[in-house]
N, C-alpha and C positions, 0 to 999 in steps of 0.2 A: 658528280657525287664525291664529297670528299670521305677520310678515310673514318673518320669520324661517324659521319652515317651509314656506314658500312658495317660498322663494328657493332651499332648498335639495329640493324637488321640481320645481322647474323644470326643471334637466337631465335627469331621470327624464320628463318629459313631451315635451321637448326629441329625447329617446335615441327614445320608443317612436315618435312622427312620423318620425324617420329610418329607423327599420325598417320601415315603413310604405311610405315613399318607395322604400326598397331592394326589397318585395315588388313594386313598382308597375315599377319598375328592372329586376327578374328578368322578368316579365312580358308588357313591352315588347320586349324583344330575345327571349326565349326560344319566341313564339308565332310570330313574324316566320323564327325560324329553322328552327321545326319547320316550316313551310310552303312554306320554300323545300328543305326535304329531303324533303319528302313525306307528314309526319308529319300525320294529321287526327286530331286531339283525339278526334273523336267516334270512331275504329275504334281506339282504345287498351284492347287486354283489360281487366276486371275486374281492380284492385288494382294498375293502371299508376300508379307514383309519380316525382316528380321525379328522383329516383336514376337512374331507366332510361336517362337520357338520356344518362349520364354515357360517353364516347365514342362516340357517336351526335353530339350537339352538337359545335360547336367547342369549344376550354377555353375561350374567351374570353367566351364566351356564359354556359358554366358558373359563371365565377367569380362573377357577381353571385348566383347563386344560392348558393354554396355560402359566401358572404359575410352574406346573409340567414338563413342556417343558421345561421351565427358569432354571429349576434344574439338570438340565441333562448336562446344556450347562457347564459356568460358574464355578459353584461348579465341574466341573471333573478336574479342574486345580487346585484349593484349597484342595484336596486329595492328589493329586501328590504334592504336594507343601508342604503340614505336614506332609507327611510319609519323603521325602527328609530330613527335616528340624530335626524328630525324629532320623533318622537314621546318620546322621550326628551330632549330638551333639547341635541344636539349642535350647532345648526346656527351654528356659529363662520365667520367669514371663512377660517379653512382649508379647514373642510369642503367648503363652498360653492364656493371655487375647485378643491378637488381634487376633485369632481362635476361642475365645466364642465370639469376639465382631461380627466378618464376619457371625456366626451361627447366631447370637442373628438378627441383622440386616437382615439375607434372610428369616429367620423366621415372622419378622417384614413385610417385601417386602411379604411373602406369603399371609399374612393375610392382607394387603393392598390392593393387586391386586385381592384377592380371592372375598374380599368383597367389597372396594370401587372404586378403580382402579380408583383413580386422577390421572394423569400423573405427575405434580410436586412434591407431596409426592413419590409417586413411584419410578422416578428418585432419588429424592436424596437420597432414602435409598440403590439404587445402587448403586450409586458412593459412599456413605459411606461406602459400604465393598468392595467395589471395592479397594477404597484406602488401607482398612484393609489388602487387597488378594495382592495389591503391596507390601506393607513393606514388607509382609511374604516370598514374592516372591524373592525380594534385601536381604534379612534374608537369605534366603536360596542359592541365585548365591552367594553371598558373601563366606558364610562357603563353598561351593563344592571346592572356589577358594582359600581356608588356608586363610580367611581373617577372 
């Protein structure tokens, strides 16, 4: 693997360690909170999921988790989409910056919605890598296609 595809798997490596972080994120506030409402893990019926908590919890506890969710979605297209782009010969000084900019941005998005969760900041930080995760994506049909 040259250095090239390297550079441009590194935000992809970058991305999954931040979702990691945000699970550890969810975790840390979300156990602490069930315990000060009474919630014990271990007397949670059969098939009790993160969901249940949702107005049980505060929202503010929720958001990290339903931010970790965000991660799961979205971002599983933008791996397939730089490994494609690696493996195919895309890995330009475009590419490359608009894969730290999509990390840099959901990064942004995480610690928005983790902590303040406006809806208009919110949005636009999605649709700003949103766009980023488009070119990457036309970057990437393109070269599959010898263009």
């Amino acid at each position: 693997m040259d250095k090239g595809q390297l550079a441009l798997l590194a935000p992809g490596a970058v991305l999954a360690l931040w979702t990691l972080i945000m699970l550890f994120w969810t975790a840390a506030t979300r156990f602490p909170a069930m315990a000060k409402i009474g919630v014990d893990i271990k007397s949670v019926p059969p098939g009790g999921r993160g969901q249940n908590l949702e107005g049980v919890l505060p929202d503010q506890i929720n958001w990290k988790s339903h931010n970790y969710a965000h991660l799961l979605e979205q971002p599983t297209l933008f791996y397939a989409v730089i490994v494609i782009l690696a493996l195919a010969g895309g890995t330009s000084q475009l590419t490359v910056g608009l894969a730290w900019a999509y990390v840099a941005l959901r990064v942004v998005h995480s610690l928005w919605q983790a902590l303040v969760n406006r809806l208009p900041v919110r949005f636009t930080l999605f649709l700003l890598s949103t766009l980023c995760l488009l070119i990457l994506t036309i970057k990437a049909v393109l070269l599959t296609f010898g263009h």
